[in-house]
DOVEXVEX-635593 format. One record per atom (N, C-alpha, C): x, y, z. Coordinates in pm, whole numbers, plus 50000, padded with zeros to 5 digits. Example, Ala and Ser with C-alpha at 12.3 -4.5 7.8 and 13.67 -1.06 7.14 Angstrom:
BEGIN
513194943150780 512304955050780 513204967050780 512854977550708 513674989450714 512905000350787 
REM end
This chain:
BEGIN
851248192335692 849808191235707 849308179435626 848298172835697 847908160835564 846488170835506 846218163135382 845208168735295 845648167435154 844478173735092 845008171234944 846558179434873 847528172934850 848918177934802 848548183134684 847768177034589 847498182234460 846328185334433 845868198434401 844128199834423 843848194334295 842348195834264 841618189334165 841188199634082 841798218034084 841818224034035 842668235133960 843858226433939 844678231333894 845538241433954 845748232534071 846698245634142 845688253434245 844468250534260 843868260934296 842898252134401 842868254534519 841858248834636 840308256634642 839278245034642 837838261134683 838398256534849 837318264334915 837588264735065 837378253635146 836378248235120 836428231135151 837648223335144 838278223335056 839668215835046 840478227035143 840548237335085 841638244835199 841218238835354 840398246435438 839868235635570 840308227535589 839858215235467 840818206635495 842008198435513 842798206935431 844088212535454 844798213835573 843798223135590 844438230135748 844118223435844 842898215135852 842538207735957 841798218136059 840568224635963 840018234136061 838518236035975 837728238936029 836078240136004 836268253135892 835228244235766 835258259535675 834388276235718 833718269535866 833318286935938 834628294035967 835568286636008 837158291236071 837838299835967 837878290435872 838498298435768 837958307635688 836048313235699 835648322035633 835738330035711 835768328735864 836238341535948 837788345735951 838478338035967 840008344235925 840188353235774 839248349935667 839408357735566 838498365535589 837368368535643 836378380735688 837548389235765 838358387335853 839318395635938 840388393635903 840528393535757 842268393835728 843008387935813 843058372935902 843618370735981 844668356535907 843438350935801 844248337535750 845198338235621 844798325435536 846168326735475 845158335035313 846128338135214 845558348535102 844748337435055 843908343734954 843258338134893 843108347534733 842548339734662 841998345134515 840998346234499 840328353934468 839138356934363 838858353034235 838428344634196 838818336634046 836908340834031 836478355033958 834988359933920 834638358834092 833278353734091 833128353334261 833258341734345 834048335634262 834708318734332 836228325034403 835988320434528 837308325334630 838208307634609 839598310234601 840138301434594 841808297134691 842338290634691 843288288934807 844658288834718 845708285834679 846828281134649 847388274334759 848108262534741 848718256634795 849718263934915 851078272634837 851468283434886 851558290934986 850168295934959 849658303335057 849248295935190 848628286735162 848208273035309 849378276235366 850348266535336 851608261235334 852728274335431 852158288235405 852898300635418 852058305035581 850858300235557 850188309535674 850168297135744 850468283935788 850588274035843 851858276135938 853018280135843 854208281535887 854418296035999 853698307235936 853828317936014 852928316836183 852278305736169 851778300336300 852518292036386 853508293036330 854888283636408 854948289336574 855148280036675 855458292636775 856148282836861 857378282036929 857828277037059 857558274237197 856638281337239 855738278737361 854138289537359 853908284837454 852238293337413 852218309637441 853328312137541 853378327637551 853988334537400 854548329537317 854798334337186 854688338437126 854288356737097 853398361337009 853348359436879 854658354536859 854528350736673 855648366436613 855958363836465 856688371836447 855898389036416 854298384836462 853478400236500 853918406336548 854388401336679 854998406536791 855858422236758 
REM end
């Protein structure tokens, strides 16, 4: 994925950088974490935060070989 490799918070992405990470609108990614659908996140008080990791983990589990693919949900 291109984006920031090293955040500017010590290890730790706010959601703006994650997005852009992923290469997806930060509405996208507050609805994937509203429906448990995206990648984990932290709670750091009431600042939600990304790890690298985790991007990196739920990027990969979106892997799929053709479009009928359910993924390893399946």
């Amino acid at each position: 994925m291109n984006g920031p490799t090293t955040p500017a918070t010590g290890g730790l992405m706010t959601p703006q950088e994650a997005a852009a990470w992923l290469q997806v609108a930060r509405g996208t990614l507050d609805k994937w974490r509203c429906h448990g659908t995206g990648p984990a996140f932290v709670y750091m008080g009431r600042h939600i935060r990304y790890r690298l990791a985790d991007l990196e983990a739920h990027a990969a589990s979106q892997t799929r070989r053709h479009t009928r693919d359910e993924g390893p949900e399946a």
